[in-house]
N, C-alpha and C positions, 0 to 999 in steps of 0.2 A: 794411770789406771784407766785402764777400758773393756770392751767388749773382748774377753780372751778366755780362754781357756786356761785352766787353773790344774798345774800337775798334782795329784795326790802324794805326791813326796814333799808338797811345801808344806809348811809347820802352820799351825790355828791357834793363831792368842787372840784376849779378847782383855778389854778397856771396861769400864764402864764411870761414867763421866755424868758433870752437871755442869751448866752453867753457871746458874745461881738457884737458889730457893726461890721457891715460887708453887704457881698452882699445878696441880695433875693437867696433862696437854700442853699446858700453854708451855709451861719451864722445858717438856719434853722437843715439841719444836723448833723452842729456842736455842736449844743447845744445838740441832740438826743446823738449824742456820749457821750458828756458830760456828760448826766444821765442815762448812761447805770450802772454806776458802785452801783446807787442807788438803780434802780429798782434790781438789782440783788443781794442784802444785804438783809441777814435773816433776819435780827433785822426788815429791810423796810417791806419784805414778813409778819410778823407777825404783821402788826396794820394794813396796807393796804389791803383791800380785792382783788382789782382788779384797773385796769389801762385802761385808753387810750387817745392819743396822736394824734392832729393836727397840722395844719399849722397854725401862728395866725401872730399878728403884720402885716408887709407890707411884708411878706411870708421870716420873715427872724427871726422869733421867733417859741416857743410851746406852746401851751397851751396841759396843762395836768389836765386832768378829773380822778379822784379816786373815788373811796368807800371808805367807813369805814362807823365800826360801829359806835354808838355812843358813848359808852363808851371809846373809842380809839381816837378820833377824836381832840381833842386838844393836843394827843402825837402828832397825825399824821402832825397836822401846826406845830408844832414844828421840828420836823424830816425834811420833804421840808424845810421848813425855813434856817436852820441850815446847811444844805447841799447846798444849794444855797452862804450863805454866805461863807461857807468853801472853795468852788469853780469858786466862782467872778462869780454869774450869778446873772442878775440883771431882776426885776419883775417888765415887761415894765406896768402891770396896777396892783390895788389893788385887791386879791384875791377874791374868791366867796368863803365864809368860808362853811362846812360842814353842805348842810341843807338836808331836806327831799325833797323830787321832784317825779314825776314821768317822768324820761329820755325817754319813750319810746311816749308820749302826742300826738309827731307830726310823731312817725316812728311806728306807728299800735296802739298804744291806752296801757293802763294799762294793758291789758289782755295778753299782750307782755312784758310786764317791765322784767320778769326774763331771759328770752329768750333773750334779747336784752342784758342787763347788761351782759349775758355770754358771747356773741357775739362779743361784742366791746372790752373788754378784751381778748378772744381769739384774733382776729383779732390784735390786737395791739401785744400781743406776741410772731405771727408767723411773722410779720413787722418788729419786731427789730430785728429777726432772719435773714431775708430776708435782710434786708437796710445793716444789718452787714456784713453779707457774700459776698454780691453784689449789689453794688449800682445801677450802672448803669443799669445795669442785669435787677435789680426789676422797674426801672423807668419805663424802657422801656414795660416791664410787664403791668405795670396801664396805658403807654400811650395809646398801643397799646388795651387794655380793653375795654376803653375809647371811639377811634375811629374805631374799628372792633367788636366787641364782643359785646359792649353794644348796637352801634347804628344799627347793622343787626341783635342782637338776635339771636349769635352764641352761640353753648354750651359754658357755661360760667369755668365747670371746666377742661374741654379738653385743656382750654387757660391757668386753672394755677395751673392743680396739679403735671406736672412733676416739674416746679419750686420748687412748697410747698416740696416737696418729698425731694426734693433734698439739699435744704437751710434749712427746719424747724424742728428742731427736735420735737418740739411742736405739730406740724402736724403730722409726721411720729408716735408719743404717741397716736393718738386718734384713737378709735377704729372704723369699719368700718364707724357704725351707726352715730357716730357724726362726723365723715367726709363728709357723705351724708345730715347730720343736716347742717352743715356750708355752703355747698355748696345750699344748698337750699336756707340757708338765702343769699347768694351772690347773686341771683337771685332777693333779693330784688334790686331796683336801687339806692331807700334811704340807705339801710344799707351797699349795698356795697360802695356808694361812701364815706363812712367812711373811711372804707381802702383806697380807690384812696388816699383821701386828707392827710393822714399821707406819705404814700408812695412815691405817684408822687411830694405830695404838692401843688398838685392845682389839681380844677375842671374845667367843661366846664360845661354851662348851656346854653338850645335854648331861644335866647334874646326874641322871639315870644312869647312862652308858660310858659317859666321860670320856666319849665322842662330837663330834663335832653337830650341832644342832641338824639334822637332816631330814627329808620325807613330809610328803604332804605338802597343803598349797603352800605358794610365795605368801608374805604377808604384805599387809597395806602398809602406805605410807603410813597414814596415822598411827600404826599398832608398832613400826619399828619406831618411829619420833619418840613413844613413851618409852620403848629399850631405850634409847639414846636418852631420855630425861631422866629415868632412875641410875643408868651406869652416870650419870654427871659430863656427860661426855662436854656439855656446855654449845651445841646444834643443835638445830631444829632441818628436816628435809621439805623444802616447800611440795605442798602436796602434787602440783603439776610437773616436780622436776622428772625430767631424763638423763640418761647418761650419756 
């Protein structure tokens, strides 16, 4: 599995998985850890088209969204299956098995499905890169997204291409044009909060509009650290940090 483009004829099932019980965050990136070693086995790259990963359960689980073709697609529950059992994760709800859909319905329409399916997949590849390298690093990345960059509609990749650069070798592969592609797509607010919610593991939304918190100044380190202590997120943002 890699940087590739994802036909719209391949099927969308989804997993959702735990390590073990444990606390909200922590059980959540242990279980990421946990299937690192899947996503990175040829045998996996070769029936899997493409991947991506959120926060699921009571934010102490993952839910994983794949591709596959269809002629591949009953290797592919076999394979998660098998690998789950191998490694005591347990599949807090029953699976969505391999159907047709269009993923992109409610994030721009069919006329995006290819664009997106590539999107999410990149985006998920440069995250395990990123969660791997530095955790705390990248948390703080998507907090600070979140309540600076998103809600004052600051340039969005001035906030996160020296990270990507520096953590993603994924990122550092793509040639200008698709680095300019991605970043444009981060501009969306729907597709970027993809990546927040694998990342940070949680979102914010404006309880009013039930929109994505927008407009008006950035906020201070101190005033996001208190979002961050009431959501339990369990960080603190040092007040002098940069991205």
């Amino acid at each position: 599995m890699g940087v590739q483009n994802i036909s719209k004829e391949d099927l969308f099932g989804i997993f959702y998985v735990r390590k073990a019980n444990g606390a909200k965050w922590d059980s959540y990136f242990k279980t990421i850890n946990a299937l690192r070693a899947l996503f990175q086995d040829k045998a996996f790259a070769d029936i899997v088209s493409g991947l991506y990963l959120n926060v699921s359960g009571d934010f102490d689980s993952v839910r994983i969204s794949y591709f596959v073709s269809e002629a591949k697609s009953t290797e592919a529950v076999s394979v998660f299956q098998k690998y789950f059992g191998d490694n005591e994760m347990t599949e807090i709800r029953n699976p969505d098995l391999p159907r047709k859909t269009i993923v992109a319905a409610k994030y721009g329409g069919k006329e995006l499905e290819e664009r997106f399916r590539y999107f999410l997949n990149l985006e998920t590849l440069i995250g395990l890169e990123l969660t791997k390298a530095d955790l705390p690093h990248s948390r703080m990345l998507f907090a600070t997204y979140c309540w600076q960059v998103r809600k004052a509609s600051l340039p969005v990749r001035e906030h996160f291409e020296p990270t990507f650069a520096k953590y993603s070798s994924t990122y550092a592969s793509l040639a200008d044009k698709e680095k300019e592609q991605f970043f444009r797509d981060m501009e969306r607010l729907d597709w970027a909060h993809m990546m927040v919610n694998f990342v940070l593991g949680i979102d914010w939304y404006d309880q009013n509009t039930g929109g994505f918190v927008v407009g008006g100044m950035p906020l201070s380190i101190e005033e996001i650290n208190m979002i961050l202590k009431r959501a339990g997120l369990g960080f603190q943002i040092p007040l002098d940090w940069k991205p």
